[in-house]
MARKOL-398312 format. One line per field, with one value per residue (C-alpha): residue in one letter; z, y, x. Coordinates in nm, 2 decimals. Each point is the difference from the previous one (the first is absolute). Layout:
<recs>
res (a;...)
up (Z;...)
north (Y;...)
east (X;...)
</recs>
This chain:
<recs>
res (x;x;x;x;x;x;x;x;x;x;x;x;x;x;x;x;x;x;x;x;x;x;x;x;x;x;x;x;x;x;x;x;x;x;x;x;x;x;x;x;x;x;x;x;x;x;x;x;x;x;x;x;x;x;x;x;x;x;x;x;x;x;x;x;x;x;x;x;x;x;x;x;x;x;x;x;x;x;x;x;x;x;x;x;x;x;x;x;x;x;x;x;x;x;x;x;x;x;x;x;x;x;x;x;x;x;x;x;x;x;x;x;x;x;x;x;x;x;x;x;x;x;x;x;x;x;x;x;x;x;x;x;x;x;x;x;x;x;x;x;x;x;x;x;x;x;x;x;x;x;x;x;x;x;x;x;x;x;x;x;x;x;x;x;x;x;x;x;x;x;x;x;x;x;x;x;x;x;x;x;x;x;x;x;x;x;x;x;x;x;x;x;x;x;x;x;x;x;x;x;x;x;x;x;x;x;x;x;x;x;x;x;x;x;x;x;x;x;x;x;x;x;x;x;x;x;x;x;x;x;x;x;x;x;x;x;x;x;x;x;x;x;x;x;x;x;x;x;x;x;x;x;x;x;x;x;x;x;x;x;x;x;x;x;x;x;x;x;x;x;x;x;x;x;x;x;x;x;x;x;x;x;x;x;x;x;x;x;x;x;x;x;x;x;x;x;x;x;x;x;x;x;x;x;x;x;x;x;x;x;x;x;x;x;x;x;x;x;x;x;x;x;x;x;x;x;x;x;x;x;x;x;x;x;x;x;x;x;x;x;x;x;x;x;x;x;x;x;x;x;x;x;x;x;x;x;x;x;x;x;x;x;x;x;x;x;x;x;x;x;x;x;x;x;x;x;x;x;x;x;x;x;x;x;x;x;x;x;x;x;x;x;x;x;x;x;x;x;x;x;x;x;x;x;x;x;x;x;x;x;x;x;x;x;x;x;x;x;x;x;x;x;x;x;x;x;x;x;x;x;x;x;x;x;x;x;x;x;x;x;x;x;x;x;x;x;x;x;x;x;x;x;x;x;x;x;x;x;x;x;x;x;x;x;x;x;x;x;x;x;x;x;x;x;x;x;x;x;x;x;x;x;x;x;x;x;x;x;x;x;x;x;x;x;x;x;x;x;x;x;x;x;x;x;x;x;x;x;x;x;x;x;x;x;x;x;x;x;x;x;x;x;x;x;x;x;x;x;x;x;x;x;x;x;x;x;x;x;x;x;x;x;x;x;x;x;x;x;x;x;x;x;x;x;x;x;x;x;x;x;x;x;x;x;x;x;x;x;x)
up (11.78;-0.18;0.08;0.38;0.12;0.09;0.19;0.16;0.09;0.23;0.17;0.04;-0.14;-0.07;-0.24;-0.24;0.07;-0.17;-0.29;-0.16;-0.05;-0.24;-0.21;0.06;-0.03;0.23;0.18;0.10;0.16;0.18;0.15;0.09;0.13;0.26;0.12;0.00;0.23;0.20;0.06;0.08;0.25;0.14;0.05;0.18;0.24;0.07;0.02;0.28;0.20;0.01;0.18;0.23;0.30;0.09;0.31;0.20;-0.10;0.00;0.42;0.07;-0.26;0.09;0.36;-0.08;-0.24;0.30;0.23;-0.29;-0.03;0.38;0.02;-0.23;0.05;0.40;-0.20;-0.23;0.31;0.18;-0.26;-0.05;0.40;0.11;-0.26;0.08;0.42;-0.10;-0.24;0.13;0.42;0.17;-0.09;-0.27;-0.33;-0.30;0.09;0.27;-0.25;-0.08;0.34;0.12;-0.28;0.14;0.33;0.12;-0.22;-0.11;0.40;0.04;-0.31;0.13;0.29;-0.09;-0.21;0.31;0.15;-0.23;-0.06;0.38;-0.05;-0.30;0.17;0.35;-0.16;-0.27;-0.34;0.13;0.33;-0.18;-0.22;0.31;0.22;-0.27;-0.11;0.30;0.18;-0.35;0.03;0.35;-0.02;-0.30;0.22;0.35;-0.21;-0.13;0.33;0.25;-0.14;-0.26;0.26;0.26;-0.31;0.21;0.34;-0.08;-0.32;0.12;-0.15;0.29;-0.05;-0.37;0.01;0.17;-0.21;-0.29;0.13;0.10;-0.31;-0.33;-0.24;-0.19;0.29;0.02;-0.17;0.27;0.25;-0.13;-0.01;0.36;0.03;-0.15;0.13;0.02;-0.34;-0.12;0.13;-0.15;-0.35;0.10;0.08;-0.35;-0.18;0.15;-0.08;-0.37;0.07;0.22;-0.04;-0.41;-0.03;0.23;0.18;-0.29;-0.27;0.24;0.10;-0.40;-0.10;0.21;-0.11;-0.35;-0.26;-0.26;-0.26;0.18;0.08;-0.34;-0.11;0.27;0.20;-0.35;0.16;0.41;-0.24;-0.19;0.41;0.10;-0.22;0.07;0.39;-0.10;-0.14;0.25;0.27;-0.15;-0.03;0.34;0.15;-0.22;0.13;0.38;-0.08;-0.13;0.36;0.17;-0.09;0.30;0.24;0.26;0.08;0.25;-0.15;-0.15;-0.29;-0.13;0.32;-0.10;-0.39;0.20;0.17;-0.28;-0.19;0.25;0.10;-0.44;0.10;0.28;-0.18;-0.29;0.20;0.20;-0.32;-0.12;0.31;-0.05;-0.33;0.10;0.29;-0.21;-0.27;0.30;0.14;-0.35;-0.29;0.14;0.17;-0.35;-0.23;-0.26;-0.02;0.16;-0.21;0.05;-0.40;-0.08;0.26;-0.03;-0.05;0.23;-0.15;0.16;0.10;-0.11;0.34;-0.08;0.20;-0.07;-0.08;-0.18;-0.22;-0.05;-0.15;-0.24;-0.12;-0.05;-0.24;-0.20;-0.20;-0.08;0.35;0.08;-0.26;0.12;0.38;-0.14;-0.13;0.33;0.24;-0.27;0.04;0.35;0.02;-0.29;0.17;0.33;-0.12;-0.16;0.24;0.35;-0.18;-0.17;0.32;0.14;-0.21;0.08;0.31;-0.10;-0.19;0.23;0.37;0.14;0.07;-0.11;-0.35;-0.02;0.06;-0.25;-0.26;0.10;-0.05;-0.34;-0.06;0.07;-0.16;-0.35;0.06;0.02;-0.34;-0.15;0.09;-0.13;-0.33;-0.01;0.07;-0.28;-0.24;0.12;-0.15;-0.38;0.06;0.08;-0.34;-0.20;0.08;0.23;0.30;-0.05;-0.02;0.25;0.24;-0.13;0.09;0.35;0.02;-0.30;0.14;0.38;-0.17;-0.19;0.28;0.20;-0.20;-0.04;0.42;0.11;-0.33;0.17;0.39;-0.15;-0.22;0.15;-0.14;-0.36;0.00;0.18;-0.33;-0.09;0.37;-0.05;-0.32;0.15;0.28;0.28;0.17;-0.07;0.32;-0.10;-0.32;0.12;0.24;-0.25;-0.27;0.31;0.05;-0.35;-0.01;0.32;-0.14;-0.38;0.18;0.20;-0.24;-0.30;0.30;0.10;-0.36;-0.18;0.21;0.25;-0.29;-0.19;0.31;0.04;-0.38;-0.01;0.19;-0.25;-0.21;0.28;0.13;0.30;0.18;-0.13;0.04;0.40;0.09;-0.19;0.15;0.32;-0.07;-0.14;0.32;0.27;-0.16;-0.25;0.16;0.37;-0.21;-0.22;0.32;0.19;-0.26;-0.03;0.35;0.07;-0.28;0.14;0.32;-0.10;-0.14;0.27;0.22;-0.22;-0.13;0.21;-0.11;-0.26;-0.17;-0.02;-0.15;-0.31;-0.21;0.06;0.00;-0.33;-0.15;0.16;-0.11;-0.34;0.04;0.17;-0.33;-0.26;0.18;0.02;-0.35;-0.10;0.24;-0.21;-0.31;0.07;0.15;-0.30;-0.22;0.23;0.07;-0.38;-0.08;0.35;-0.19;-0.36;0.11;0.21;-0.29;-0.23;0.27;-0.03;-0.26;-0.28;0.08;0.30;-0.19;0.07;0.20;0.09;-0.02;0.03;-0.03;-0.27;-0.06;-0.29;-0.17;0.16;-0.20;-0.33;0.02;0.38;0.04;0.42;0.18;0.30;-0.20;-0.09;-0.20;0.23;0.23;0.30;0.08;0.00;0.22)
north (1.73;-0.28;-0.27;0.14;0.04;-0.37;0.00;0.31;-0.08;-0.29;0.25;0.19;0.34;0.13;0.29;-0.27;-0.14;0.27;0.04;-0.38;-0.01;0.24;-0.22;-0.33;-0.20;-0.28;0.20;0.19;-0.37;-0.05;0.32;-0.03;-0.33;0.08;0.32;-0.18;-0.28;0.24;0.18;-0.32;-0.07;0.40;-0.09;-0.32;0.17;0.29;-0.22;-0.21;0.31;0.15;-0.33;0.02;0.27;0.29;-0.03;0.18;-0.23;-0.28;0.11;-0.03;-0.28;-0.29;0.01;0.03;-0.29;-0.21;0.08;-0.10;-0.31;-0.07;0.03;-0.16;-0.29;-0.02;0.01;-0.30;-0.20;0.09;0.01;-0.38;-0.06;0.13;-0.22;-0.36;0.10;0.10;-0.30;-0.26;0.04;-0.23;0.00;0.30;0.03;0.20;0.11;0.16;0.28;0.19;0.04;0.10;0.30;0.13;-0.03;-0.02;0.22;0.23;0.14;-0.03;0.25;0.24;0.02;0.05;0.27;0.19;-0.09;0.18;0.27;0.07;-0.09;0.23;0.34;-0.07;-0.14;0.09;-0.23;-0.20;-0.04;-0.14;-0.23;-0.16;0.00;-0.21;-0.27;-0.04;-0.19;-0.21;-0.15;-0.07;-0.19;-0.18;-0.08;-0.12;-0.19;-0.25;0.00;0.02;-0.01;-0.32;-0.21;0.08;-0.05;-0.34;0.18;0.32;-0.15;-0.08;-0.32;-0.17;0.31;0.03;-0.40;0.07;0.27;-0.19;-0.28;0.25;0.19;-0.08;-0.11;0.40;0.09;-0.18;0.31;0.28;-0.31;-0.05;0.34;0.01;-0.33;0.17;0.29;0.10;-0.16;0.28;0.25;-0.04;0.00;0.35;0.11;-0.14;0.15;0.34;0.00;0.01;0.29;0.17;-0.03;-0.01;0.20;0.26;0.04;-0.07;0.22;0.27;-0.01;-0.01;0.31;0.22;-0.10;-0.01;0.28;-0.03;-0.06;-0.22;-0.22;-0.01;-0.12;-0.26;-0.13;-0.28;-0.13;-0.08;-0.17;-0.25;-0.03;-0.09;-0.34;-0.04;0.02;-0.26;-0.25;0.03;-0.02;-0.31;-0.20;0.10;-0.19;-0.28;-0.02;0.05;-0.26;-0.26;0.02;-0.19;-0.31;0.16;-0.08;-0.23;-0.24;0.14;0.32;0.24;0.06;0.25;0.19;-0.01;0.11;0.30;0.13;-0.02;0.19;0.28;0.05;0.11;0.18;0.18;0.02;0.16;0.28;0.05;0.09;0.20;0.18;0.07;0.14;0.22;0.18;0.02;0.16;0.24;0.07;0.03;0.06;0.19;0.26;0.06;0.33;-0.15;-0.32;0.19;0.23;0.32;0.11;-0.26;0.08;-0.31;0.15;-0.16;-0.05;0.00;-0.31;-0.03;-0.22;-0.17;-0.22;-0.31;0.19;0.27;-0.31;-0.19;0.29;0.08;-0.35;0.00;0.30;-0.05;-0.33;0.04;-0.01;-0.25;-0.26;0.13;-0.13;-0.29;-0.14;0.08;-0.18;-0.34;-0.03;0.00;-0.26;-0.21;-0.02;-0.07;-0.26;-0.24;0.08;-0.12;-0.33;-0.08;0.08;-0.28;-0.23;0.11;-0.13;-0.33;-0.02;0.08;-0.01;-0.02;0.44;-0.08;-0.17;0.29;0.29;-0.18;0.00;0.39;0.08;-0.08;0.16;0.31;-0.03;-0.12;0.29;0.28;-0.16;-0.01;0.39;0.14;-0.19;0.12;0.39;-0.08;-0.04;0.21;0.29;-0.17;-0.16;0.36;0.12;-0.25;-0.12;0.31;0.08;-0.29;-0.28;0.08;0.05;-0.37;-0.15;-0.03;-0.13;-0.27;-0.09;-0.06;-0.18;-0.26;-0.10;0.01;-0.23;-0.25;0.04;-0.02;-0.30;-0.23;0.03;-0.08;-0.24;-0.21;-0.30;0.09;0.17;-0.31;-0.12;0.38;0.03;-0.39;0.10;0.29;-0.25;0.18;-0.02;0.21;0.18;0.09;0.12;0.20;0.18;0.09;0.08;0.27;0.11;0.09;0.16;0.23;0.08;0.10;0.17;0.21;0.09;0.05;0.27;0.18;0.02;0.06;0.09;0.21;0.26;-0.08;0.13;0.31;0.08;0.06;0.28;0.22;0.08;0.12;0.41;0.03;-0.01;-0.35;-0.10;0.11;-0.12;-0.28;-0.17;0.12;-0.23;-0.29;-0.04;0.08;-0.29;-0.16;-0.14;-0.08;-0.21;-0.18;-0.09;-0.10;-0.13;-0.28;-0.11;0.10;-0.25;-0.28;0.05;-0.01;-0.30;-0.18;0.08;-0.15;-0.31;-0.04;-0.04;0.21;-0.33;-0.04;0.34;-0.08;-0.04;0.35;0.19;-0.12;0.14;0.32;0.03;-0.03;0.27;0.21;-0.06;0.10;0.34;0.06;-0.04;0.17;0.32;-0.02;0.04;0.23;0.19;-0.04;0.16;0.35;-0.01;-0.01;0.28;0.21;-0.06;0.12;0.33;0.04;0.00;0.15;0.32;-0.02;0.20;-0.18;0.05;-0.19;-0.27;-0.32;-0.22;-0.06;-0.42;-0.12;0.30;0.12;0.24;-0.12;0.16;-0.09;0.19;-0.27;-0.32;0.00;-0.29;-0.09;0.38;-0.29;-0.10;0.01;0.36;0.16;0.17;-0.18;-0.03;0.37;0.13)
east (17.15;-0.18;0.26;0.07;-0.31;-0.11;0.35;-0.07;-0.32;0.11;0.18;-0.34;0.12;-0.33;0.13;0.09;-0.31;-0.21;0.19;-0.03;-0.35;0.06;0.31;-0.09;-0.32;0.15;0.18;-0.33;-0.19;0.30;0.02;-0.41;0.06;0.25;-0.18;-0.32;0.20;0.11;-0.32;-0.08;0.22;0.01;-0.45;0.05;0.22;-0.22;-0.28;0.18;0.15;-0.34;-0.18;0.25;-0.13;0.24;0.18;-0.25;-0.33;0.23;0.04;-0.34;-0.12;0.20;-0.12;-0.37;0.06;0.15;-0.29;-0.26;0.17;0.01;-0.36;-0.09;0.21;-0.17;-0.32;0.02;0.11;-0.24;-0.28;0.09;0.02;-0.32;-0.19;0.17;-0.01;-0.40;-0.09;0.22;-0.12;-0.21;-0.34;0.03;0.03;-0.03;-0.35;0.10;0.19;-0.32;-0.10;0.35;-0.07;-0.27;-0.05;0.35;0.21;-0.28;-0.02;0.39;0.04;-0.27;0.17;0.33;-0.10;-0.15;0.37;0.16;-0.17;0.09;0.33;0.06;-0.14;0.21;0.36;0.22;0.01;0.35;-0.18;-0.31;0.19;0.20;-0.26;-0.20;0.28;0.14;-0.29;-0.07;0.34;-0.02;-0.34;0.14;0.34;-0.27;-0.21;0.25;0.19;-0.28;-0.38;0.07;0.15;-0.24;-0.32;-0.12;-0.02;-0.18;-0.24;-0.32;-0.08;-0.20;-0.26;-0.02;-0.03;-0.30;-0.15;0.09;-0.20;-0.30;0.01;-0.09;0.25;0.02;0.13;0.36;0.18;-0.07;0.09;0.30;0.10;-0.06;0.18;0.27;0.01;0.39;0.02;-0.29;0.21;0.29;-0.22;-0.11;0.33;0.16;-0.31;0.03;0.37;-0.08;-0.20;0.16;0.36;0.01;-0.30;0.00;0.33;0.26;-0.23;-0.05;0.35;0.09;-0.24;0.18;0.36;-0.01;-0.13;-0.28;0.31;0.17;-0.29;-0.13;0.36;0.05;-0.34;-0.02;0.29;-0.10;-0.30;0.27;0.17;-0.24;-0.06;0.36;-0.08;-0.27;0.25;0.27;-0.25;-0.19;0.34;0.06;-0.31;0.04;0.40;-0.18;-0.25;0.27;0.24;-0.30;0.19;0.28;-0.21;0.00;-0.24;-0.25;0.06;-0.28;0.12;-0.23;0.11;0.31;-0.06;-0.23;0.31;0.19;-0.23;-0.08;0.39;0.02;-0.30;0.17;0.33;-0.15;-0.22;0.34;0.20;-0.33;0.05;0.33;-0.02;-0.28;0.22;0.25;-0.21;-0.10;0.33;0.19;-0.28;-0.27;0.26;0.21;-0.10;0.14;-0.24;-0.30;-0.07;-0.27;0.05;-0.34;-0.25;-0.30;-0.32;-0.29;-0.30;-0.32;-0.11;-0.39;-0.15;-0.35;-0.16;-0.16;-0.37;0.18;0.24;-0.32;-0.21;0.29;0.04;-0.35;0.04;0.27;0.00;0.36;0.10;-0.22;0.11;0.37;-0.15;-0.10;0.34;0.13;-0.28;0.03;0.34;0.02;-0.30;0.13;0.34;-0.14;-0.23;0.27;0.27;-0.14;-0.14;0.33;0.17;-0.25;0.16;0.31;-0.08;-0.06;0.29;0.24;-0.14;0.36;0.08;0.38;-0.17;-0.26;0.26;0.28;-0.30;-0.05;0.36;-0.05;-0.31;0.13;0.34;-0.21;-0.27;0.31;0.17;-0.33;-0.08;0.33;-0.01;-0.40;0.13;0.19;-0.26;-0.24;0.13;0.02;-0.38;-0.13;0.23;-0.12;-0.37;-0.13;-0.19;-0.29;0.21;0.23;-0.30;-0.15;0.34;-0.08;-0.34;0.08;0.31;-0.21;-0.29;0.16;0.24;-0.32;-0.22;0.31;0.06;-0.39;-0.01;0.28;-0.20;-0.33;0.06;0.32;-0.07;-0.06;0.37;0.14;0.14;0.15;0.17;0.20;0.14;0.19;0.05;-0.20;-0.35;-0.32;0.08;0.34;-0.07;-0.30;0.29;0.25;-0.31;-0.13;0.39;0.03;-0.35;0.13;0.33;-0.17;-0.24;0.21;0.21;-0.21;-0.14;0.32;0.13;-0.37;-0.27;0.10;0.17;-0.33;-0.21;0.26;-0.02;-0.38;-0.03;0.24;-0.30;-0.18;-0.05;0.16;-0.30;-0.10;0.33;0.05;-0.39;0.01;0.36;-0.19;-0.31;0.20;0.26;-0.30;-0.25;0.20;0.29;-0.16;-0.28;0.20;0.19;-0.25;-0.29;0.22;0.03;-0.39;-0.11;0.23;-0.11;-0.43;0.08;0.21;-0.28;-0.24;0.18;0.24;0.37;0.19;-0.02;-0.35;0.02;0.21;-0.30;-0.17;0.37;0.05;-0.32;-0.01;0.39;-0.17;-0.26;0.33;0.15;-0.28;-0.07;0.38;-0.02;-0.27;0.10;0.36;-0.16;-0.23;0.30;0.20;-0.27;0.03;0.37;0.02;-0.24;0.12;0.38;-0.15;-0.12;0.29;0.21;-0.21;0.04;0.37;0.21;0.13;0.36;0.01;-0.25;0.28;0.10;0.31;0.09;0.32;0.23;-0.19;-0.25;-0.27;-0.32;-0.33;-0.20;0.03;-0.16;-0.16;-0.25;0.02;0.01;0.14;0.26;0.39;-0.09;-0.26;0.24;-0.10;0.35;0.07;-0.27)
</recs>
C-alpha cells in the first residue's frame, strides 16, 4: 500500500487515500497536498458559480443594468452641455451658475414635484415613466434642431443691452440668464434629468422589481456602471468635440458637435426605452422572475418640516454635527467649482475646446471613482470611521488652497507653470480639475458611506428623525449656501472675479468647522459603537474581514476601526 499509494493517488482513489497517512510519512504530505489543491480548486469554482446570478435574477438584472447605464450616459453629456452652452454664451459666464440654482431650477423642481404628484394618483407607474422621458428627449431632440439655430432671433440682446447699461454692474448674471433664455432652459431640463430620471424614475422603477436580497447583492454594481457610463460618455464628447474640424467653412460648428451630441442623447433614451418595455412585456409578467415568496416591508416614512427638522437639530448634537458635514460639503464644492469653471472659461472660450476639455473630465472623474470604491473599503478596515470621514474635507482643502493660490497670486507661480510648459491660467484649470474629480470621488467612495454609517448607532427613532432633519435642512442648504454667498458678493463687488479673495477665506472657515464637526463626530460614533457592542453577546463579538471571521474582543484600541465590527452591523 506504501509503494501504490502515490500512484494511486494520481488516479484520485480516495480509499487509498486514507490509508497512507498511516504507512508513509511522505506519502501522507503528498496525499494533503493534492486534496488541499483540490479543495482549492473545488472553492474557486464555487466561489465563481455563486457570483454569477441564477437564470431568473439574471432575466431581470441585465436589463436594469442597461437602463442605468443609458441614463447615465444622457447625463454626463448633458451635465457637460449645459455648463459650456451656460458659461460659454454671450455675455454670461460662470457667475451666472449660482443664480441659475436658485432662482431658476429651485421653482422648476417645486413644480415638477406638484406635476408628479398629480401624475402618480391619475396614471399607472409605465404610464408615469413614459409620460416623463418622452418629452425630455423631445426637447433635447427641438433644441439642437430648432431652438439653437434660431438662438439669435428669439435672444433678446437689444433689451438686456439696455438693462445692462442701466443697471449696475452686479446685475450682468440675472441679465444674462434672460439673454439666454433657451440656453437656461435647457440647464433646467439636463439638471432635472439627474433628478428625475436617475433618481426618481429608475430607483422607483428598481424598488419594485428587485427583492431586499437581491438588491443587497447587486445595487454595488449599477454604482461601479455607472463610472463606467461616466467614461464611455466622457470619450464620447471629447470624439463629438474633435469632428468640428468636418466642417465647412461658414459652418457652426458647435451646432454641429450639439446635434451630434443630442442624437446619442436621443439614441440612448430610445434604447432605455426599449429595454424598459421589454422589461414590461417580458420581466414584470414572468412568475418565475417576479416573485411574491419576499414581500418588501414599507416603513413609515417620519415627514418633518423645516420647524419640526430645525428644533431636532437643535437638540441633538450628534445629528447636528452629522448636518453639518452635509451643509459644508455642498458649500465647499460649490465655492471652488463655479470659480474654476470661470477659468475654464478663460481657458477655453471656443464651446468645441470647452466640451473636449469636459469629455475628459468626466471620463478621468469615473476612473478616479471606481479605483476610490476600491479602497474605500480597506481605508475604513484599516484606519476607521475618523479618517475616512477627514478624507473628504482634506482632500477638498488642499486642492482648494493650491486652486484659489494659482488665481491670486499668478505671477508668483509664473516660474512653476513654464517649467511644465504651460501658463498660470492653465495650470490653475487642471489644478481645479483635479480638485473636482478628488473631491467627488473621495465623496462617492468615503463620505457618503461615512454619512450612511453614523446613524447605525442610533434608536430607531434618532435614526428615522434625524435622516428626516438632515435631508429637509441639510442638503437644500448646503445646495444653496453656496450659490447665496456667491451671489451677496457679486452684488457687492461685482464679478465672481472680484470675489476670489473673500471665497477663499470663507472656504477656509468651511473647512475648520467641517473639521471640527468630524471630530467631534468621531468621538460619539466611537462611544455610540462601544456601548453597542458592549450590549452584544460575546459569540457574535467579530467581525468578519476578508473571508474570515477574527476576535474583537483582544487588543481593541479604535471602536471605528478594522476590529469594531462596523462592517457587520
Amino acid at each position: 500500500a506504501a509503494v501504490r499509494a502515490p500512484r494511486m493517488s494520481k488516479l484520485g482513489l480516495s480509499g487509498q487515500l486514507q490509508l497512507a497517512p498511516k504507512v508513509h510519512g511522505r506519502s501522507s504530505a503528498l496525499y494533503s497536498s493534492i486534496a488541499s489543491d483540490d479543495e482549492e480548486k473545488k472553492g474557486f469554482l464555487a466561489k465563481m458559480k455563486s457570483a454569477i446570478p441564477p437564470a431568473n435574477e439574471r432575466k431581470k438584472l441585465f436589463p436594469l443594468g442597461m437602463m442605468f447605464f443609458c441614463i447615465l450616459f444622457n447625463y454626463t453629456i448633458l451635465r457637460d452641455t449645459k455648463d459650456v452652452l451656460m458659461v460659454t454664451a454671450r455675455g454670461s459666464g460662470a457667475e451666472v451658475i449660482p443664480f441659475l440654482k436658485t432662482y431658476v431650477n429651485l421653482p422648476a423642481a417645486i413644480g415638477f414635484t406638484v406635476l408628479y404628484s398629480k401624475m402618480c394618483d391619475k396614471m399607472s407607474q409605465k404610464k408615469v415613466f413614459y409620460s416623463c422621458v418622452i418629452p425630455f428627449l423631445a426637447f433635447f431632440a427641438s433644441f439642437a434642431l430648432v431652438l439653437y439655430p434660431a438662438s439669435g432671433i428669439i435672444h433678446p440682446h437689444a433689451l438686456c443691452d439696455t438693462l445692462l447699461a442701466a443697471l449696475p454692474a452686479g446685475f450682468s448674471a440675472p441679465i444674462a440668464i434672460l439673454r439666454n433664455w433657451s440656453f437656461a432652459l435647457f440647464y433646467v431640463m439636463a439638471e432635472m434629468w439627474g433628478s428625475v430620471v436617475v433618481s426618481l424614475l429608475f430607483w422607483g422603477f428598481a424598488n419594485t422589481v428587485t427583492t431586499v436580497s437581491e438588491a443587497k447583492k447587486y445595487y454595488p454594481l449599477f454604482g461601479m456602471g455607472a463610472n463606467v457610463a461616466l467614461i464611455f460618455s466622457g470619450q464620447y464628447v471629447k470624439l463629438v468635440s474633435k469632428l468640428r474640424g468636418l466642417a465647412g467653412p461658414g459652418v457652426d460648428a458647435w451646432g454641429m458637435s450639439l446635434k451630434l451630441l443630442m442624437g446619442a442623447v436621443c439614441a440612448s433614451g430610445g434604447v432605455m426605452l426599449g429595454t424598459y418595455k421589454y422589461m414590461q412585456d417580458k420581466v414584470l409578467t414572468d412568475p418565475n422572475v417576479i416573485l411574491p415568496s419576499e414581500p418588501k416591508k414599507k416603513k413609515a416614512k417620519v415627514k418633518m418640516g423645516m420647524r419640526e427638522s430645525a428644533k431636532f437639530l437643535m437638540s441633538s448634537k450628534y445629528i447636528r454635527n452629522l448636518a453639518t458635514l452635509v451643509v459644508s460639503y455642498g458649500m465647499a464644492i460649490n465655492i471652488v467649482e463655479v470659480s474654476w469653471k470661470s477659468k475654464l472659461k478663460a481657458a477655453f472660450p471656443d464651446p468645441n475646446a470647452y466640451s473636449a476639455f469636459m469629455g475628459n473630465f468626466s471620463s478621468a472623474t469615473g476612473a478616479v471613482t471606481l479605483i476610490m470604491m476600491l479602497l474605500g473599503r480597506s481605508i475604513f478596515q484599516k484606519y476607521g470611521w475618523r479618517t475616512a470621514a477627514l478624507v473628504t474635507p482634506t482632500m477638498i482643502g488642499v486642492t482648494g488652497v493650491m486652486f484659489f493660490s494659482l488665481t491670486l497670486f499668478s505671477g508668483f507661480f509664473t516660474p512653476v507653470a513654464a517649467a511644465f510648459g504651460m501658463t498660470p491660467l492653465m495650470l490653475a484649470v487642471f489644478v481645479g480639475a483635479a480638485q473636482n474629480i478628488l473631491s467627488k470621488s473621495s465623496k462617492y467612495s468615503l463620505f457618503d458611506p461615512c454619512k450612511e454609517m453614523a446613524y447605525i448607532p442610533l434608536d430607531q427613532d434618532s435614526k428615522t428623525k434625524g435622516k428626516a432633519a438632515v435631508d429637509v435642512i441639510g442638503n437644500p442648504l448646503g445646495k444653496s449656501g453656496g450659490s447665496f454667498i456667491q451671489q451677496i458678493l457679486i452684488f457687492g463687488v461685482g464679478s465672481l472675479a472680484a470675489s476670489t479673495p473673500y471665497l477663499a477665506a470663507i472656504l477656509g472657515l468651511i473647512i475648520v468647522t467641517w473639521f471640527n464637526s468630524a471630530n467631534s463626530l468621531a468621538k460619539q460614533f466611537n462611544e455610540a459603537m462601544a456601548v453597542q457592542e458592549e450590549t452584544l453577546p460575546p459569540a457574535i463579538d467579530a467581525d468578519v474581514v476578508n473571508g474570515e471571521i477574527k476576535d474583537v474582543t483582544k487588543g481593541k484600541q479604535d471602536p471605528t476601526g478594522a476590529d469594531s465590527g462596523v462592517s457587520a452591523n
